[in-house]
C-alpha positions as CSV (number, residue, x, y, z in Angstrom):
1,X,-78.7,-53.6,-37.3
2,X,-77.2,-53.5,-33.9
3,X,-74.2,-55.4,-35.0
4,X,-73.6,-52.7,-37.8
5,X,-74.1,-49.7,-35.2
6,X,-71.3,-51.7,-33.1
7,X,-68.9,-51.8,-35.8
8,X,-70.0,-47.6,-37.0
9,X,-69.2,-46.6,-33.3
10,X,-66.0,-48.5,-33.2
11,X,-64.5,-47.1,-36.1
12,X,-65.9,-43.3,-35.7
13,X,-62.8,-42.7,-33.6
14,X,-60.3,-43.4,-36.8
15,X,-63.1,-41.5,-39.1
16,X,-62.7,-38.7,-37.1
17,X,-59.2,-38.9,-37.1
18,X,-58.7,-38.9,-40.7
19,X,-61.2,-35.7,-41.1
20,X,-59.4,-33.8,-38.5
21,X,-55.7,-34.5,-38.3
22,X,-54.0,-33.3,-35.2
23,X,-52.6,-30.2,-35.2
24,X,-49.7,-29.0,-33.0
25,X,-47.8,-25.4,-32.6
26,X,-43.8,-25.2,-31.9
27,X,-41.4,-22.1,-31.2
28,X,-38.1,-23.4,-32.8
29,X,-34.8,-22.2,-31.9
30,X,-32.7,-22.8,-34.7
31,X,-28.8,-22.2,-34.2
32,X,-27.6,-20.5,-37.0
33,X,-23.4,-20.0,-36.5
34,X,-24.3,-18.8,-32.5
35,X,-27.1,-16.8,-33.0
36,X,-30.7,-18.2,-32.3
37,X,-33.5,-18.0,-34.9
38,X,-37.0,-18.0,-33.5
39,X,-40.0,-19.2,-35.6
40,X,-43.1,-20.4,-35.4
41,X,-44.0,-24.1,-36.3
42,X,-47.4,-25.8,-37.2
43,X,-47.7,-29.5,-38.1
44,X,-50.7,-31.1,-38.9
45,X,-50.3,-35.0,-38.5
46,X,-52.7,-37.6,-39.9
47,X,-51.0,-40.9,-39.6
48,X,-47.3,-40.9,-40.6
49,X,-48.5,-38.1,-42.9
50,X,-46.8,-34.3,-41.8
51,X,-48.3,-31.1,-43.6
52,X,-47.9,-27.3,-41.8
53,X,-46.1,-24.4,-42.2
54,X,-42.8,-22.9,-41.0
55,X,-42.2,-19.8,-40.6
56,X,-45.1,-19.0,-43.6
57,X,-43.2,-21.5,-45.5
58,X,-45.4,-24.6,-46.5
59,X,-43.7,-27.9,-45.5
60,X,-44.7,-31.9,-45.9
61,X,-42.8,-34.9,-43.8
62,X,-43.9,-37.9,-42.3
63,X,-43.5,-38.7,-38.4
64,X,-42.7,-42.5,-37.7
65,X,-43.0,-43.1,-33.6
66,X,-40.8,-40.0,-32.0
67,X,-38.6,-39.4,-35.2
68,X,-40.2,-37.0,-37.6
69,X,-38.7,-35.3,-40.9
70,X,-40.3,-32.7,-42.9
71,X,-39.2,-30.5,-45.6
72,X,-39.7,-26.7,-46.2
73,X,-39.8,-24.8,-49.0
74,X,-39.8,-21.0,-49.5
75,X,-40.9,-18.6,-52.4
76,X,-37.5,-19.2,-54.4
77,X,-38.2,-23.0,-54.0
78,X,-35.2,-23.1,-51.4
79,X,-35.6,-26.2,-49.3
80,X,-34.6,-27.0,-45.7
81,X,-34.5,-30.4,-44.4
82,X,-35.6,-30.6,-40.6
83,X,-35.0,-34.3,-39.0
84,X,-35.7,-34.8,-35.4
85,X,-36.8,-36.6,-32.2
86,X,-39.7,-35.8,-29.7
87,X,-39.5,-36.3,-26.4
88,X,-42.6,-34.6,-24.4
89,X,-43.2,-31.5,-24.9
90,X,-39.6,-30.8,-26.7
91,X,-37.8,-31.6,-29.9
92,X,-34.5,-31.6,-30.7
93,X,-32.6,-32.6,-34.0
94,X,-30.8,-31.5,-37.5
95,X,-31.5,-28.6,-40.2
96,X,-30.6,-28.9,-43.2
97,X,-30.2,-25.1,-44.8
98,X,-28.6,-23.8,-48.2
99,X,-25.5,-22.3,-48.1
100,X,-26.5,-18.4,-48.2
101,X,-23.1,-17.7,-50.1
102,X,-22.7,-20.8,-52.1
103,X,-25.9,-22.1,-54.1
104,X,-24.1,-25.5,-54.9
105,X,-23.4,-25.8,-50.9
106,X,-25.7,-27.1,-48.0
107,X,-25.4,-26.0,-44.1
108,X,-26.0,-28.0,-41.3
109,X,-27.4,-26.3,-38.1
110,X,-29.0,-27.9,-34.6
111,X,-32.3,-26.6,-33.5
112,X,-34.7,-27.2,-30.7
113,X,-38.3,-26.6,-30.7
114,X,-40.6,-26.6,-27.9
115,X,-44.2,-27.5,-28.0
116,X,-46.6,-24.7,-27.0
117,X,-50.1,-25.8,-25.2
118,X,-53.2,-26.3,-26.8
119,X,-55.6,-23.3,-26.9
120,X,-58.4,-23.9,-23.7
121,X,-62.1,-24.7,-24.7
122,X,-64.4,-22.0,-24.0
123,X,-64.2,-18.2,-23.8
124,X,-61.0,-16.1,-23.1
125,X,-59.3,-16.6,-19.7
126,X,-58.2,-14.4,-16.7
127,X,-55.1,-14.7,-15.9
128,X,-52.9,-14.2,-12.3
129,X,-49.1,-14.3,-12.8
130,X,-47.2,-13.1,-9.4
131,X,-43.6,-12.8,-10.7
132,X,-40.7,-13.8,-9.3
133,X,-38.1,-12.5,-11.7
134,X,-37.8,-9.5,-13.8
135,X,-35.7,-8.7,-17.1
136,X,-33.3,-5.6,-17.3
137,X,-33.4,-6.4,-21.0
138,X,-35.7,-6.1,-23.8
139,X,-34.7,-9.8,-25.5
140,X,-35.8,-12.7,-27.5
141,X,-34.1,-15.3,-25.6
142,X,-35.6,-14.9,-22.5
143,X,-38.0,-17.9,-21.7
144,X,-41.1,-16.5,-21.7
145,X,-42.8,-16.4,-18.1
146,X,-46.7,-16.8,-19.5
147,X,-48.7,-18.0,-22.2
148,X,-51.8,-16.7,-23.2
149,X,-54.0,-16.5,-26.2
150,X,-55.8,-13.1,-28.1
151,X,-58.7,-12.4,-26.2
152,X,-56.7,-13.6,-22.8
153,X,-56.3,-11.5,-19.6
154,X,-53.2,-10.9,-17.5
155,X,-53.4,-9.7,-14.0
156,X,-49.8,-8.9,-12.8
157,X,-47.7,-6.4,-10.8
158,X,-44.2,-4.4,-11.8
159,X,-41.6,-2.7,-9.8
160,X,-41.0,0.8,-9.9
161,X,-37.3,1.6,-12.1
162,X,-35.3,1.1,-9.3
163,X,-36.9,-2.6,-8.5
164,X,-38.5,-1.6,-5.5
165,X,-41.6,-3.5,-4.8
166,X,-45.1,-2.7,-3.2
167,X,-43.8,-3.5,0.1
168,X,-40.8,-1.2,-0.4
169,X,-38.2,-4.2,-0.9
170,X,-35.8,-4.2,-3.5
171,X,-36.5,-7.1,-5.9
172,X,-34.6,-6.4,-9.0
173,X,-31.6,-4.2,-10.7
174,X,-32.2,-0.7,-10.8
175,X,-32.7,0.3,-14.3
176,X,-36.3,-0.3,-15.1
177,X,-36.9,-3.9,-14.5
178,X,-39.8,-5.4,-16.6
179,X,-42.5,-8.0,-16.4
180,X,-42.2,-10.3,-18.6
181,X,-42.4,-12.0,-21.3
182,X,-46.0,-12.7,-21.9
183,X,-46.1,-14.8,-24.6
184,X,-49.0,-14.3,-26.9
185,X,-50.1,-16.9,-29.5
186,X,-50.8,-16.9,-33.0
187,X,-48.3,-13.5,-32.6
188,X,-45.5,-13.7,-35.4
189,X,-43.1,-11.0,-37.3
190,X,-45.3,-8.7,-39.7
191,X,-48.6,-8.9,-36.9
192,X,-49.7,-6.1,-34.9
193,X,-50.1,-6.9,-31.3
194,X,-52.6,-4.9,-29.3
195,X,-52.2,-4.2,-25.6
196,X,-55.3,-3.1,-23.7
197,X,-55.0,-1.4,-20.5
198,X,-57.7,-2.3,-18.4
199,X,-56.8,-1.7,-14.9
200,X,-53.6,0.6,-13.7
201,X,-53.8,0.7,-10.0
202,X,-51.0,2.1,-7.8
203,X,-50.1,-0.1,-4.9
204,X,-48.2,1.4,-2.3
205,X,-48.4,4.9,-0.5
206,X,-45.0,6.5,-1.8
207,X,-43.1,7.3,-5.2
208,X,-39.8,8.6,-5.9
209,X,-38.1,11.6,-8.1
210,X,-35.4,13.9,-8.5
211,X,-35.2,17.8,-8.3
212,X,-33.7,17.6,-11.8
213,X,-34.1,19.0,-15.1
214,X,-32.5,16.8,-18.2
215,X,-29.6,18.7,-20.1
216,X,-32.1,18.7,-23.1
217,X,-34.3,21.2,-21.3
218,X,-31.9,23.2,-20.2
219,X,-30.0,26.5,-22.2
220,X,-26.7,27.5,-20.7
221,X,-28.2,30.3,-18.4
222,X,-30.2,27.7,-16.6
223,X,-27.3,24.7,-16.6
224,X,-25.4,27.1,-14.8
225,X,-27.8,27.5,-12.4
226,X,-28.7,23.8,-12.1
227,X,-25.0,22.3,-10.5
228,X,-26.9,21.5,-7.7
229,X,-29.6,19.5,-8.6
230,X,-30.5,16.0,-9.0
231,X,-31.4,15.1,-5.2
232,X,-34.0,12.2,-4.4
233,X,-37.4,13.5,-3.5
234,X,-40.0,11.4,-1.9
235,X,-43.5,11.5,-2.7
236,X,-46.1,11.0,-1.0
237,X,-49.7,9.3,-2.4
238,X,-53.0,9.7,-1.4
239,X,-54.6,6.8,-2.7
240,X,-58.0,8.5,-1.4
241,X,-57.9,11.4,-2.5
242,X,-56.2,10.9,-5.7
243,X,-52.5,13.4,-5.4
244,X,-49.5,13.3,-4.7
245,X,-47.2,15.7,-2.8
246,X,-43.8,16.2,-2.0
247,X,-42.9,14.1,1.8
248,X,-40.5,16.9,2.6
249,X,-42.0,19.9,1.2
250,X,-40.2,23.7,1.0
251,X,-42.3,26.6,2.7
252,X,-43.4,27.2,-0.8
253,X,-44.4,23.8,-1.6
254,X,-46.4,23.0,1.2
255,X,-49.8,23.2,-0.6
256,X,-48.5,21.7,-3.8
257,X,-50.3,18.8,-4.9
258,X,-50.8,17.2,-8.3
259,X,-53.3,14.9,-9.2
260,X,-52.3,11.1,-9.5
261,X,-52.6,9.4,-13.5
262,X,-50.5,6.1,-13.1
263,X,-49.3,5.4,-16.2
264,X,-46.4,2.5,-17.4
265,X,-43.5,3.8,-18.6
266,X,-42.1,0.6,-19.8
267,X,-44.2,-1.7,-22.6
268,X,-42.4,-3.4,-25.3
269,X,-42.3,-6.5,-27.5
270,X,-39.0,-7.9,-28.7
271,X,-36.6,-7.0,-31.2
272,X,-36.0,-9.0,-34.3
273,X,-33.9,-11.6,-35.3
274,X,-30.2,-9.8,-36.0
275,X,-31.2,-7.5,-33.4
276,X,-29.2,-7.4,-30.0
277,X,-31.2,-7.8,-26.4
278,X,-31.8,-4.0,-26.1
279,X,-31.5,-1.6,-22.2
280,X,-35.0,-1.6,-20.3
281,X,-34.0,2.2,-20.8
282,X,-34.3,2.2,-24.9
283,X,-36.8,2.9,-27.0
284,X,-37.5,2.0,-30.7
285,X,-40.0,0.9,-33.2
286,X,-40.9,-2.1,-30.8
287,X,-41.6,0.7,-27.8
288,X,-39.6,0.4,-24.9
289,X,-38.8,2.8,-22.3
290,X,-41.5,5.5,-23.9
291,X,-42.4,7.5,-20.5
292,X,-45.5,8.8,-22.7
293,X,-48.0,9.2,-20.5
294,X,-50.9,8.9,-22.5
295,X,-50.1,4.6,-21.7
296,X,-53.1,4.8,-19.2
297,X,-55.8,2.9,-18.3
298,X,-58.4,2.7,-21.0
299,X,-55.8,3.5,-23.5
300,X,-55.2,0.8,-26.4
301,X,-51.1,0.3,-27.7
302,X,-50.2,-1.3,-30.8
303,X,-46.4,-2.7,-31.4
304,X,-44.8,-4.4,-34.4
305,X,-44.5,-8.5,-33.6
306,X,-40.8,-9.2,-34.8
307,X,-40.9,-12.5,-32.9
308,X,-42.9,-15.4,-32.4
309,X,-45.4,-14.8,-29.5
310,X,-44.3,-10.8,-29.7
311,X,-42.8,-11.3,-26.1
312,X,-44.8,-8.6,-24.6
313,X,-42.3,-6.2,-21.4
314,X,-44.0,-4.3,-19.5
315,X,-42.6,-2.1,-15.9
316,X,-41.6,1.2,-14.9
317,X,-45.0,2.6,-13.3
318,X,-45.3,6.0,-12.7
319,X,-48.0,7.7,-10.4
320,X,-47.7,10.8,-12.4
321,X,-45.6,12.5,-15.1
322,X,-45.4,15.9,-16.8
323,X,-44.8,15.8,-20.5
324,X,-41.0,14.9,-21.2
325,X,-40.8,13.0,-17.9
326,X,-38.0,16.3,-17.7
327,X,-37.2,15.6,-13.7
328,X,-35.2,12.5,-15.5
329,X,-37.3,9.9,-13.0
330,X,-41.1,10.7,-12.6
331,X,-42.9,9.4,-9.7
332,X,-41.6,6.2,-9.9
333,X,-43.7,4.2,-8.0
334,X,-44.9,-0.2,-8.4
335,X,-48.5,-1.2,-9.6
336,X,-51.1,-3.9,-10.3
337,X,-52.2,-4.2,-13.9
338,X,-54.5,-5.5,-15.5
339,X,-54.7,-5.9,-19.2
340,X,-55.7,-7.7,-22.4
341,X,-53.9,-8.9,-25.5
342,X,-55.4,-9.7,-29.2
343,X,-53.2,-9.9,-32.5
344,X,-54.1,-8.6,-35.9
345,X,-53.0,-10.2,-38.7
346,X,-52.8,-9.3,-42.6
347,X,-52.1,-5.9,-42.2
348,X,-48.6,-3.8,-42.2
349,X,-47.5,-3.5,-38.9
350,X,-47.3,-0.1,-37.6
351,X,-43.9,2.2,-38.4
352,X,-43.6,3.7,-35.0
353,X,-45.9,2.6,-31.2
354,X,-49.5,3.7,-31.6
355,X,-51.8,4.8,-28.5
356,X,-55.5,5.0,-29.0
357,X,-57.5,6.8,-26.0
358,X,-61.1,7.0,-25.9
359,X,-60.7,10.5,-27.8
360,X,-57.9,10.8,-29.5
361,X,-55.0,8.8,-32.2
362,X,-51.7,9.1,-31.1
363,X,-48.6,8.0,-33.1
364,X,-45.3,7.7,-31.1
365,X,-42.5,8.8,-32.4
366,X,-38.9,8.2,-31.3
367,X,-35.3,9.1,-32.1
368,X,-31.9,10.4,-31.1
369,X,-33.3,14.4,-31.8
370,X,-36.7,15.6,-31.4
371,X,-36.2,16.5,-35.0
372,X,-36.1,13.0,-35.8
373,X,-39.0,11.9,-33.8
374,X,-41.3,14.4,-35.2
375,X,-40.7,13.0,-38.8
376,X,-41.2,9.6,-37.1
377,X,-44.3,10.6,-35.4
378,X,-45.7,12.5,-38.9
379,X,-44.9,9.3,-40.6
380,X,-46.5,7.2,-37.7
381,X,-49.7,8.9,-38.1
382,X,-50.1,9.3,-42.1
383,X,-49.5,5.3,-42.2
384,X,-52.3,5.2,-39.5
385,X,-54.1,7.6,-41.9
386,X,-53.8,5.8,-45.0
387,X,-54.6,2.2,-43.7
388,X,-57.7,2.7,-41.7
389,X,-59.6,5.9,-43.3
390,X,-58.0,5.1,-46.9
391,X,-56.6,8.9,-47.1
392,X,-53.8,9.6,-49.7
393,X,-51.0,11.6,-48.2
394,X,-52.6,15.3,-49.8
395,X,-55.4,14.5,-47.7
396,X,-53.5,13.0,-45.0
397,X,-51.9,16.8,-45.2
398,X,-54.6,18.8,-45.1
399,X,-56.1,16.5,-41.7
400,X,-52.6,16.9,-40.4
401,X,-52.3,20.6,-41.2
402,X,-55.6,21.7,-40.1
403,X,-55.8,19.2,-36.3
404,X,-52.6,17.6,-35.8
405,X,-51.3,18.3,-32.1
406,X,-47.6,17.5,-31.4
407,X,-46.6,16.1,-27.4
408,X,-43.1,15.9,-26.3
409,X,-43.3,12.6,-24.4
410,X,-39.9,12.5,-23.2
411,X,-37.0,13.7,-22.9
412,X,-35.1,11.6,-20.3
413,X,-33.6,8.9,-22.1
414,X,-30.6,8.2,-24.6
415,X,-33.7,8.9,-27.4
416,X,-36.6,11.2,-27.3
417,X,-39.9,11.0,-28.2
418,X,-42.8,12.7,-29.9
419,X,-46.1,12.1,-30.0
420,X,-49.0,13.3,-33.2
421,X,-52.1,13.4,-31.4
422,X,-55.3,13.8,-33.9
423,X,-58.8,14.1,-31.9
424,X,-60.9,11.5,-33.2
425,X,-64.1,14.1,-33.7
426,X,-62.1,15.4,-36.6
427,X,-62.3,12.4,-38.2
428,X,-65.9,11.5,-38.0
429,X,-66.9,12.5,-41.7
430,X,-64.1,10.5,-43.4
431,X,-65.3,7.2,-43.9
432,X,-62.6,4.0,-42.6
433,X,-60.6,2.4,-45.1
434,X,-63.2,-0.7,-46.9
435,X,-66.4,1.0,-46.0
């Protein structure tokens, strides 16, 4: 007996092996004529043996030491042929495509792949990342600075939009400079990522405006009046007490105070593939430069993924911020944050940003005329509408009709946004989508 227990535990190791095959996650960078294709790669390895998926693509190949090939093949039974070698945590070799114009022809491209880490054992992790860099881009091909899984935590810190720091040093390129990227994994095109703010604290004691109004506000009478504005104010911020007031103040303004709600005006996720690395100050289906300032603490915001890991931006913290952000800079100020990721899969991304407050849905959107980003924002919300109460788009009228509230969130950048705001009491007798 104890001679058969010997030989059991000694080969419980290979059992094991062949019920659970080791499983491994790549980002591949495939060159494609000069312009990078990201996707996500899983192989699971027992032996030689190579199954997984690429891309949603299923895929079989055998690894023999560090040289592996595996084949792909799509929904029109296309095929590509990857053949490469590991080394670490990288990979580097041949794919082997089909000719896009010419069915009877075959393309060959060089990608590179690098291994993402394991998941941790146990429950979601708290994360500190003190940058040291800080994008002026919203892009795919920046190497992400973090990454973290759904569930995960991220404390971190952004500049104000001029790259100013806590300590009042200039860090970074004026323009909005962004934390960033996080990436987030299990994220990939067609998933909805899902920011939660937990903690939006303002770290230093001043913030920084103009005595502007943006040309869109402004009918002739008034531009004629407004030649000579646009001049820096400084503001100060009573972390104590909660306001902010001018440093400088007029006779007039001496009293004037207004009550601090840090917000970020910056939180994106990456465009697609085909899609050029995009300002810090644009905004799009992905977010952007939003300046809404409903994205508070304890406030949710859903994006689109369009790449693997999302690539989550985040920066330009205000301390306050009418609606329209229509002084051109709000109180531009730097931050701590503190906030939580999770992915949902199977489900149609959303068509425009989404905020969800404690109180209210809020769909975001964004366009070159407020004309087009109240169609965007209608849209927005009757998509949120349809897919989680099930409402067709005659009763997705009548809600609208009856309790939608329209926001201008801003007004300051080369597109403008609008924001449908439904209060979630209206809602409570129409039962969610499934139930």
């Amino acid at each position: 007996m104890n001679r058969l227990l010997v030989l059991l535990l000694c080969c419980m190791p290979s059992l094991l092996f062949a019920q659970a095959p080791a499983t491994e996650q790549w980002v591949v960078t495939t060159d494609l004529w000069g312009n990078p294709a990201y996707q996500l790669l899983t192989l699971e390895r027992a032996g030689k043996q190579l199954k997984g998926v690429f891309d949603g693509d299923p895929l079989e190949g055998e690894r023999v030491g560090n040289d592996l090939r595996f084949v792909v093949t799509d929904a029109r039974k296309q095929t590509y042929v990857f053949s490469g070698k590991v080394n670490g945590e990288s990979l580097r070799g041949t794919a082997d495509y089909p000719d896009s114009n010419n069915p009877q022809s075959r393309a060959t491209h060089a990608f590179t792949a690098r291994r993402l880490p394991p998941r941790p054992s146990g429950p979601p992790r708290v994360h500190t990342f003190k940058p040291t860099t800080w994008s002026n881009e919203f892009s795919a091909h920046r190497t992400p600075v973090l990454t973290v899984w759904p569930g995960d935590t991220v404390r971190t810190t952004t500049l104000d939009s001029g790259g100013m720091d806590a300590q009042g040093l200039t860090r970074a390129l004026f323009g909005n400079p962004q934390t960033g990227p996080f990436f987030v994994a299990t994220a990939n095109p067609g998933d909805t990522l899902v920011v939660r703010l937990k903690r939006l604290r303002l770290n230093r004691t001043f913030a920084d405006s103009l005595d502007s109004i943006v040309g869109r506000a402004l009918n002739p009478g008034l531009a004629a009046k407004a030649t000579e504005l646009g001049k820096p104010v400084r503001w100060k911020l009573d972390l104590e007490r909660g306001v902010a007031s001018p440093e400088k103040p007029t006779e007039r303004l001496k009293q004037f105070t207004v009550p601090l709600r840090p917000m970020l005006g910056g939180l994106a996720v990456a465009p697609g593939f085909g899609a050029a690395p995009l300002s810090t100050g644009d905004t799009g289906r992905f977010g952007g430069n939003m300046d809404f300032n409903e994205v508070v603490e304890g406030n949710t915001v859903f994006l689109p993924v369009s790449q693997p890991g999302a690539l989550l931006y985040l920066g330009d913290a205000h301390a306050a911020q009418g609606d329209g952000e229509t002084s051109q800079y709000a109180l531009e100020t730097s931050m701590d944050v503190e906030f939580t990721v999770d992915v949902l899969h199977g489900k149609a991304p959303p068509s425009t940003p989404r905020v969800e407050s404690p109180t209210h849905l809020m769909a975001l959107g964004q366009g070159g005329s407020l004309d087009d980003a109240l169609r965007s924002a209608t849209a927005g919300m009757a998509q949120w509408l349809e897919q989680d109460y099930g409402l067709t788009l005659s009763e997705s009228a009548q809600v609208l009709g009856s309790s939608v509230q329209y926001v201008v969130a801003n007004l300051a950048g080369r597109s403008v946004g609008v924001a449908a705001k439904l209060e979630k009491a209206r809602l409570a007798g129409v039962s969610p989508a499934g139930k």
